[in-house]
VOKOLLO-244228 format. One line per field, with one value per residue: residue number from 1; x, y, z of N, C-alpha, C, CB in turn. Coordinates in pm, 1 decimal, always signed. Glycine has a CB too. Layout:
k = c(NUM, ...) .
n_u = c(X, ...) .
n_v = c(Y, ...) .
n_w = c(Z, ...) .
ca_u = c(X, ...) .
ca_v = c(Y, ...) .
ca_w = c(Z, ...) .
c_u = c(X, ...) .
c_v = c(Y, ...) .
c_w = c(Z, ...) .
cb_u = c(X, ...) .
cb_v = c(Y, ...) .
cb_w = c(Z, ...) .
REM end
This chain:
k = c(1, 2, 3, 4, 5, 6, 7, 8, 9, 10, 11, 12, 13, 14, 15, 16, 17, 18, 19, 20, 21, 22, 23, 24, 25, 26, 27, 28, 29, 30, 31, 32, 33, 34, 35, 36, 37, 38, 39, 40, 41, 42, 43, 44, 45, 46, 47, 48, 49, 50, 51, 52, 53, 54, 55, 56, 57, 58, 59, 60, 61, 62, 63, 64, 65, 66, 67, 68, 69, 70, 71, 72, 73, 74, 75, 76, 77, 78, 79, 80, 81, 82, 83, 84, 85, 86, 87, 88, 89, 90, 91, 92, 93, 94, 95, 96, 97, 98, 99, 100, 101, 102, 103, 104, 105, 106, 107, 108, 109, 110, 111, 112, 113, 114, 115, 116, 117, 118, 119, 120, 121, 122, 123, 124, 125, 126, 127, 128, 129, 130, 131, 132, 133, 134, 135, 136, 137) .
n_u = c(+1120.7, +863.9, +651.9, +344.6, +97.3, -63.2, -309.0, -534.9, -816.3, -1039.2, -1258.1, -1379.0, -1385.4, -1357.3, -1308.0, -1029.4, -896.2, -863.1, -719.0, -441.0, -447.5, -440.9, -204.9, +41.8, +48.1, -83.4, -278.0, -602.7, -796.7, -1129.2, -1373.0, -1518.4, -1772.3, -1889.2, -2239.5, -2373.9, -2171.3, -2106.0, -1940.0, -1654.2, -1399.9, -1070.7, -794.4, -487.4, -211.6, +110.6, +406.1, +600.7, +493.4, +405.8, +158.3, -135.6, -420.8, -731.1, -1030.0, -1369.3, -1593.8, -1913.5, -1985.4, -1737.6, -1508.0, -1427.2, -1135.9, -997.7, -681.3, -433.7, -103.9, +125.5, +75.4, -8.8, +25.7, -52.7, +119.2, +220.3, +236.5, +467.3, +596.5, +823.2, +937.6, +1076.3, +1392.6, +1509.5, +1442.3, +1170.2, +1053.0, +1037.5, +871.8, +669.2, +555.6, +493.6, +267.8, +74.7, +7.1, -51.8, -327.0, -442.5, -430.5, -275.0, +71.6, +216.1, +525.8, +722.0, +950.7, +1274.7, +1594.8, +1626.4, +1690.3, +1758.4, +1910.9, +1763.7, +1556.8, +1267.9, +895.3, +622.9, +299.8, -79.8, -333.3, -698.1, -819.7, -629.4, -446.6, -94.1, +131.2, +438.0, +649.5, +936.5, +1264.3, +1414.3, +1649.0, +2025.4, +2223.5, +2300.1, +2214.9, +2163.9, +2000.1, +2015.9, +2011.8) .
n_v = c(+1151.5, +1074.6, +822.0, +878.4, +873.6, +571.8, +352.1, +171.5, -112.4, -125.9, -300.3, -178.2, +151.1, +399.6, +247.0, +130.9, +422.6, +524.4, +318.8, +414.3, +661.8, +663.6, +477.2, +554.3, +860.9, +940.6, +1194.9, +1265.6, +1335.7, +1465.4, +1279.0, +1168.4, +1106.1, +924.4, +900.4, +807.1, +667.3, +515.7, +514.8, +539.1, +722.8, +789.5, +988.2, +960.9, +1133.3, +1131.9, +1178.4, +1240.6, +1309.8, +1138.2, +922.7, +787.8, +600.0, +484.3, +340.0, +255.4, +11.7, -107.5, -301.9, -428.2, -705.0, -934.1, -1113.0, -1387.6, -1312.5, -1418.8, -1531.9, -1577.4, -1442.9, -1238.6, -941.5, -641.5, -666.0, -582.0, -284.3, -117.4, +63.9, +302.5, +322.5, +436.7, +363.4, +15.2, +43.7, +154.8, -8.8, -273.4, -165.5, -101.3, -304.8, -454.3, -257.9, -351.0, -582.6, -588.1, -419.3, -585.9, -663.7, -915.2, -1018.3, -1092.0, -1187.6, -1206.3, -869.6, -904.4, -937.2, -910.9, -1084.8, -961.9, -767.3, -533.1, -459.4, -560.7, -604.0, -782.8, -727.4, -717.9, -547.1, -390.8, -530.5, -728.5, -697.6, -662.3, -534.7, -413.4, -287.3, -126.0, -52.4, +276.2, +323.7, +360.3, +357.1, +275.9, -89.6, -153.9, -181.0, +14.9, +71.4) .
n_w = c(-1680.2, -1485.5, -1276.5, -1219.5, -1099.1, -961.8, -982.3, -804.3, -835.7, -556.7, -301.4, -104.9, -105.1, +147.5, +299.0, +232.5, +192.1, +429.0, +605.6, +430.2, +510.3, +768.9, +852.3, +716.5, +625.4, +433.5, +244.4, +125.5, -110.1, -173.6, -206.6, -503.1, -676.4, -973.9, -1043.5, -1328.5, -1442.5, -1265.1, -1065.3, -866.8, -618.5, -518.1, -409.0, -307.1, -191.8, -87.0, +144.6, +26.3, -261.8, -407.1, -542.5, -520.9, -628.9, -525.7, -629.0, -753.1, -870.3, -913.3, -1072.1, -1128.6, -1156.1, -911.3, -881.0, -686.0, -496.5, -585.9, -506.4, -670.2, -969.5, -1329.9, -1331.1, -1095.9, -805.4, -553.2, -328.8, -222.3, +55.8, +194.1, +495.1, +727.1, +903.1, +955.0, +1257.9, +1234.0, +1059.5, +1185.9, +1411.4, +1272.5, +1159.7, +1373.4, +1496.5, +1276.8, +1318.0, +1557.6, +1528.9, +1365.9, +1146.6, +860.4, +891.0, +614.9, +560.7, +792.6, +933.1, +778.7, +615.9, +281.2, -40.2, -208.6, -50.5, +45.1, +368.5, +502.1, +540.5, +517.4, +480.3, +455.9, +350.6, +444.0, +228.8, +111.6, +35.3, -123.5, +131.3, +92.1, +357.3, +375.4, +459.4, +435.9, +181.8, +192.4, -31.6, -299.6, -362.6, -112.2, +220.1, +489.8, +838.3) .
ca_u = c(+984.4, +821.4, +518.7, +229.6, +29.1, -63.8, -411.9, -629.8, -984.9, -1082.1, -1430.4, -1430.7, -1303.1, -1371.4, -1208.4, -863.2, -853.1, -887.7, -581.6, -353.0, -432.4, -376.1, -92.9, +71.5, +29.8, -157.5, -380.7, -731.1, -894.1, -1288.4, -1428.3, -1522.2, -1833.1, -1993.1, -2307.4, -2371.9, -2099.7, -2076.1, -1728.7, -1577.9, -1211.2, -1015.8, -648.6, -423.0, -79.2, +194.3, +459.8, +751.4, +431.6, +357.6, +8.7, -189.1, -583.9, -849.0, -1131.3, -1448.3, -1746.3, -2047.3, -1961.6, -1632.2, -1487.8, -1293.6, -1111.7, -919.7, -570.2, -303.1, +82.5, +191.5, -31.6, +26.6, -51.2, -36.5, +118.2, +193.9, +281.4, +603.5, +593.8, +936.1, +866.1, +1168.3, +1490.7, +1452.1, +1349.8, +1016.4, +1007.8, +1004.3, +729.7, +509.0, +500.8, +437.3, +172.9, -48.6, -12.7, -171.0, -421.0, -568.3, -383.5, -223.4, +147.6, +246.4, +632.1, +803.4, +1070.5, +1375.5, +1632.5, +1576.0, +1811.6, +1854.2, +1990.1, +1642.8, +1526.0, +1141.6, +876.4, +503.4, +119.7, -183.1, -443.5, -807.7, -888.7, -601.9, -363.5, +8.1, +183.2, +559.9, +677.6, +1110.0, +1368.3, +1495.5, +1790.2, +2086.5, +2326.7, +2317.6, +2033.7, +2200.1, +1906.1, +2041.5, +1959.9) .
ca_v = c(+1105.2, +973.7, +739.7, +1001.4, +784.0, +431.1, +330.5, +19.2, -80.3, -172.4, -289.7, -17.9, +339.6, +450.1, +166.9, +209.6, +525.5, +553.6, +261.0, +480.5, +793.2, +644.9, +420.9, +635.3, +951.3, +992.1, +1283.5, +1233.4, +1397.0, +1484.2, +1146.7, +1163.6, +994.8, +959.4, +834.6, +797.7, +544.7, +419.4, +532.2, +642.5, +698.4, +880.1, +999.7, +978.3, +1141.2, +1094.9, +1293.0, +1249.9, +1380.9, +1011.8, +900.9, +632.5, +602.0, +385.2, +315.5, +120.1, +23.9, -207.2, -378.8, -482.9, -815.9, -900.0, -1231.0, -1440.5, -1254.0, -1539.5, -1482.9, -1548.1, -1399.3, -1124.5, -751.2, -596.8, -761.3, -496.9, -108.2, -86.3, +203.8, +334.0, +384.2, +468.6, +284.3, -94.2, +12.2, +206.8, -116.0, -334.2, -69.2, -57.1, -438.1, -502.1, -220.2, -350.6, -681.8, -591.6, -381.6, -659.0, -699.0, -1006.2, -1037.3, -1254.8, -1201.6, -1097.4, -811.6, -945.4, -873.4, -992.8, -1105.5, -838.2, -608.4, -440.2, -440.8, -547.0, -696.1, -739.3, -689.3, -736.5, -441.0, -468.6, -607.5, -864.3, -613.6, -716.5, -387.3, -424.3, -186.5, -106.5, +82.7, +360.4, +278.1, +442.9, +423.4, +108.6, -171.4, -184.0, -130.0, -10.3, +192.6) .
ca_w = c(-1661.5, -1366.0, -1230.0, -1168.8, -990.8, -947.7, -944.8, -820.1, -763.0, -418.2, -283.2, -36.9, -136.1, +224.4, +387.9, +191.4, +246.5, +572.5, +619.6, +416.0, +562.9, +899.1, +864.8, +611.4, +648.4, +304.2, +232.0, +79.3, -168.9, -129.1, -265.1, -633.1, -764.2, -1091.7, -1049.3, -1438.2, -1498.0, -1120.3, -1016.7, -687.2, -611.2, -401.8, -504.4, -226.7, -196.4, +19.4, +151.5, -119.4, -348.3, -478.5, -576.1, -550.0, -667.1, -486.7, -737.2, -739.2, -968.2, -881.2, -1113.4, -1176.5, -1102.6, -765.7, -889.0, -604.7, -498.7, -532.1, -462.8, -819.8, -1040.0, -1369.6, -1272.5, -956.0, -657.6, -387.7, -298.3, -155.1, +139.1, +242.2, +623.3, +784.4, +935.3, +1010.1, +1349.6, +1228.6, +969.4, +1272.7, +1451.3, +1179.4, +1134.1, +1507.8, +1482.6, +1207.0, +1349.6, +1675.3, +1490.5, +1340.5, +973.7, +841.1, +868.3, +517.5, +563.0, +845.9, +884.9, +736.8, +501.4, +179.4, -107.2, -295.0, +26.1, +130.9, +495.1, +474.5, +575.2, +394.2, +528.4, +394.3, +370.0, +443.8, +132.1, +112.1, -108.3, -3.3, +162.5, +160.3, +435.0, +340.7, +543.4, +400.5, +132.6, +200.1, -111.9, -400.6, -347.7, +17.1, +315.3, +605.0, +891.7) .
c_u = c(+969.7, +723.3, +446.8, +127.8, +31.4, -256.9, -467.8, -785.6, -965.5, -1272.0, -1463.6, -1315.2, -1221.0, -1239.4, -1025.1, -825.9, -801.1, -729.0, -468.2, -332.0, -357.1, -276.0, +32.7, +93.2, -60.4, -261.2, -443.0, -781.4, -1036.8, -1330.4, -1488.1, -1647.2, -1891.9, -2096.6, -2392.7, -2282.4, -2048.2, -1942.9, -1722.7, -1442.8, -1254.3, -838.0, -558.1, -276.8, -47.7, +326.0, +583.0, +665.1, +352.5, +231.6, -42.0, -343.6, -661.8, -994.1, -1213.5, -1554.5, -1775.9, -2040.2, -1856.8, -1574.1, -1345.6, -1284.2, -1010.6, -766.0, -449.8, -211.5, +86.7, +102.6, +43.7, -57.4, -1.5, +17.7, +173.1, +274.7, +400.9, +600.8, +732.2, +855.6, +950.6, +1288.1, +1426.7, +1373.6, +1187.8, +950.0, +945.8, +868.1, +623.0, +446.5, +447.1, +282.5, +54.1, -76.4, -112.2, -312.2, -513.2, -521.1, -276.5, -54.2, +204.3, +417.1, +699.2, +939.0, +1220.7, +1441.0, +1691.0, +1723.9, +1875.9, +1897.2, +1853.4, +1606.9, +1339.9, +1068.8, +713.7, +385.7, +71.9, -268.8, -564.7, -853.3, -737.1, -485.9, -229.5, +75.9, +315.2, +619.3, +857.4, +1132.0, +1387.9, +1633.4, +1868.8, +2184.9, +2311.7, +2179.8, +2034.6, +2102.7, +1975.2, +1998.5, +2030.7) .
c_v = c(+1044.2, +916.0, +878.7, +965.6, +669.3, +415.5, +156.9, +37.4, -174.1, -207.5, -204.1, +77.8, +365.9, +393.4, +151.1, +295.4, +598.8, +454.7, +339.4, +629.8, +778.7, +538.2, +490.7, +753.2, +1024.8, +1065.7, +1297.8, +1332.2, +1394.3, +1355.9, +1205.4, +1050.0, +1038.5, +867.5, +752.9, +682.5, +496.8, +396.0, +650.3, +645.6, +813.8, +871.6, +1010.4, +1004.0, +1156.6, +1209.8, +1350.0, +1321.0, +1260.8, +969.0, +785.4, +639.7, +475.6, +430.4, +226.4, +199.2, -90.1, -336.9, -460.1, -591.1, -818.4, -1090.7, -1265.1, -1321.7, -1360.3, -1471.5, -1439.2, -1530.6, -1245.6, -1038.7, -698.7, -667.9, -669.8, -395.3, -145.7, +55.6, +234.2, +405.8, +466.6, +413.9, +139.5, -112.0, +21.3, +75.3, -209.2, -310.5, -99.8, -160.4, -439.7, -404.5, -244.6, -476.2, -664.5, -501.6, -483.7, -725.1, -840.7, -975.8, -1137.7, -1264.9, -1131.7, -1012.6, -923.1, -901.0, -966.3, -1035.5, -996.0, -674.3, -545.4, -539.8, -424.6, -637.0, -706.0, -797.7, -717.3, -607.2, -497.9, -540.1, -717.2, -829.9, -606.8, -548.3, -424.1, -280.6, -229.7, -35.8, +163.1, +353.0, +390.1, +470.7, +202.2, +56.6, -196.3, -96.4, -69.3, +124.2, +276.4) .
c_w = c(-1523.5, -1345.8, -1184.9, -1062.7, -1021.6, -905.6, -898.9, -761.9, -648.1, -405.5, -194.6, -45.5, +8.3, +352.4, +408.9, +246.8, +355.9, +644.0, +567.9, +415.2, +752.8, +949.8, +801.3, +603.6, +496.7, +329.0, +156.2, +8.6, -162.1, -244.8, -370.6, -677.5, -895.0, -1116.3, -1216.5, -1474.4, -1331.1, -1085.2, -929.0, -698.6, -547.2, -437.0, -362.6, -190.2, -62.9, -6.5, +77.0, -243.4, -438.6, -492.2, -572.6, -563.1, -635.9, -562.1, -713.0, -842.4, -901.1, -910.3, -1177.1, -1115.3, -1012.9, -776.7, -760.6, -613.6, -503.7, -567.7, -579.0, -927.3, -1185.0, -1290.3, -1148.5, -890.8, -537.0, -425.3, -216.1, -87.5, +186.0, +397.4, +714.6, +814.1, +990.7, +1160.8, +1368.5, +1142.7, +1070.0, +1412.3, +1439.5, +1157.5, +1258.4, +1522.7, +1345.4, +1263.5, +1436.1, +1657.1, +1397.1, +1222.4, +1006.7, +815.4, +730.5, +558.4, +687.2, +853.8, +902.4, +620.9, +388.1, +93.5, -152.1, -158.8, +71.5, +301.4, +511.3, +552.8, +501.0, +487.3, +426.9, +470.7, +371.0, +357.0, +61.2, +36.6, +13.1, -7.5, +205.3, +206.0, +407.3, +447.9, +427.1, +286.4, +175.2, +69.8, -177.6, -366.5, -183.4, +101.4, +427.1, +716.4, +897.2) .
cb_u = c(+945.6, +822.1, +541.2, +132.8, -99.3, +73.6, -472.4, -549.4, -1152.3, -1028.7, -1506.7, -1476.6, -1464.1, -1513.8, -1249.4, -835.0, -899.1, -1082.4, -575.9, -326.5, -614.3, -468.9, -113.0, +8.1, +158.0, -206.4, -367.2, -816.7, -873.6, -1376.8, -1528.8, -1372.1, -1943.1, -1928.0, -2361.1, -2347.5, -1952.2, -2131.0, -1587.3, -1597.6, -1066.8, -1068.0, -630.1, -457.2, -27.6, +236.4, +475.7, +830.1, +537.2, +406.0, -25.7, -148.9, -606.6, -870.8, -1084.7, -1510.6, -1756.8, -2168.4, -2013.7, -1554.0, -1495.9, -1382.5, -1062.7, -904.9, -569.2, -282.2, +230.3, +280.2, -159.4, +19.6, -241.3, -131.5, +233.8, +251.9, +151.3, +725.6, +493.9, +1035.4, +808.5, +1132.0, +1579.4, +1552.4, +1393.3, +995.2, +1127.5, +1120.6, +706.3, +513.6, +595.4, +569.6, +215.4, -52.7, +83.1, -100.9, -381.2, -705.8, -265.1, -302.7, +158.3, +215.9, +667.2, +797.6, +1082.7, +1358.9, +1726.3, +1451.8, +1797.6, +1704.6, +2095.1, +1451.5, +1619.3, +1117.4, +911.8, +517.5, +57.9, -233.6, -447.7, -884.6, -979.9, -708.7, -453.8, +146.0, +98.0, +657.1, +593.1, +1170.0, +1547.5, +1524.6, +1807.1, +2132.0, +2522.4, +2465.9, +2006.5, +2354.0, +1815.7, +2185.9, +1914.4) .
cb_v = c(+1003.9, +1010.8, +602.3, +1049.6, +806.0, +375.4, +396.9, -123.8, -132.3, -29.9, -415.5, -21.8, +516.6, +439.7, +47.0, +270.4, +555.2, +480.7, +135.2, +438.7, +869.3, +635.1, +300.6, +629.6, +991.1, +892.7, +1367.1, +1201.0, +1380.7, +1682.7, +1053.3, +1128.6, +924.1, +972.8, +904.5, +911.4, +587.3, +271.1, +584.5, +553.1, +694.4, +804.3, +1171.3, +919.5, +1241.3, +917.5, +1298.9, +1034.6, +1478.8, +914.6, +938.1, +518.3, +624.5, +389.3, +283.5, +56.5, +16.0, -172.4, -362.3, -401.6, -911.4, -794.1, -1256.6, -1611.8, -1164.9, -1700.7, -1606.0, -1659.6, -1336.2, -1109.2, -744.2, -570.8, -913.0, -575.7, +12.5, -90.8, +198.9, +437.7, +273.7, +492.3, +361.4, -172.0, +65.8, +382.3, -185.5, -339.7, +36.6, +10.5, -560.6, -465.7, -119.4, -334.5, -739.3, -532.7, -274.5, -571.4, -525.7, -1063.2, -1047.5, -1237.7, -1171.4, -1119.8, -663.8, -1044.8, -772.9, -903.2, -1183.2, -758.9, -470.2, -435.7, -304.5, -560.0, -701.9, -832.4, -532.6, -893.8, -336.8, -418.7, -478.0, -972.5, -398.7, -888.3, -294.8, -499.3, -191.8, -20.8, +36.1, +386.7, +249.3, +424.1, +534.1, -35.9, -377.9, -157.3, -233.4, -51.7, +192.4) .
cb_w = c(-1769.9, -1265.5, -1085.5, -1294.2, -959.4, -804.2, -1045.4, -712.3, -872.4, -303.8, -236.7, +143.2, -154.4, +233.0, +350.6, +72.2, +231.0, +628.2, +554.7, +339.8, +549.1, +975.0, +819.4, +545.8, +703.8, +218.1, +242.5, +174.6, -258.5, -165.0, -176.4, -681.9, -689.7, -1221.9, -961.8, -1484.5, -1636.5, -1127.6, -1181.2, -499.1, -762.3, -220.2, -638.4, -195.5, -281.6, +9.3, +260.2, -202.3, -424.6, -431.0, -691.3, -417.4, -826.7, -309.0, -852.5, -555.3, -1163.6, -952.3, -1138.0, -1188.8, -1212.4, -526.6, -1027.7, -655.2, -387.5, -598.5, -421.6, -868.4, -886.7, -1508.6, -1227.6, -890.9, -668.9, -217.8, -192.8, -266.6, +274.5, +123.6, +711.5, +852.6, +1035.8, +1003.9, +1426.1, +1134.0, +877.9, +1299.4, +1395.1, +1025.7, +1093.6, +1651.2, +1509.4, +1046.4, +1380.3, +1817.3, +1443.1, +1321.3, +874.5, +745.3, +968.2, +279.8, +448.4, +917.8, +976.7, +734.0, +539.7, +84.8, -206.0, -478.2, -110.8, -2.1, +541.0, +344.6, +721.3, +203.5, +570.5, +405.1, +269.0, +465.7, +3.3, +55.9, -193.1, -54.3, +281.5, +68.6, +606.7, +194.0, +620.8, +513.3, -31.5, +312.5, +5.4, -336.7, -454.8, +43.5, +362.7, +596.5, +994.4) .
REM end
């Protein structure tokens, strides 16, 4: 068995999308609405084949994001070797996004470091594992 996708709602479809098409390399499906029950999404896979679904309604509630919270708490992107890790952080930084953690390597052996997307959704960027829970380039 495997994860098929991964969905969440966002307050903008467009805006997501557009971050993990162009940080990412994710490729967009033709936006999806149903004006009848007030739902957009957009399905976005990536290049291992992985899925992820940006969703919105009108009306659905967008409670505070705190750290420790049940449910969701962030996408994990495998980007490349700690140097593209170290890259990709310095490039969202100077594009405008919030650094919460910078690259470092964590307890358990990964090589990371964690963003925030436009809407506040934490993005931990990994190296590459090579073999066990061990990160390395």
């Amino acid at each position: 068995m495997k994860i098929e996708h991964v969905a969440i709602y966002v307050r903008d479809v467009d805006t997501e999308k557009d971050f993990f098409v162009k940080y990412f390399g994710a490729k967009a499906t033709n936006k999806y609405t149903n004006f009848r029950t007030d739902f957009t999404n957009y399905f976005l896979t990536f290049e291992d084949g992985s899925r992820l679904e940006i969703m919105n309604r009108a009306t659905m509630a967008d409670p505070a994001k705190v750290e420790y919270r049940s449910g969701y708490h962030h996408i994990a992107m495998e980007v490349g070797d700690r140097k593209d890790v170290d890259d990709m952080t310095k490039r969202l930084q100077a594009d405008g996004y919030t650094v919460v953690k910078g690259a470092r390597e964590t307890g358990d052996g990964q090589y990371a470091s964690v963003v925030l997307d436009p809407e506040n959704n934490e993005i931990e960027l990994i190296a590459r594992q090579v073999s066990g829970t061990t990160y390395k380039d």
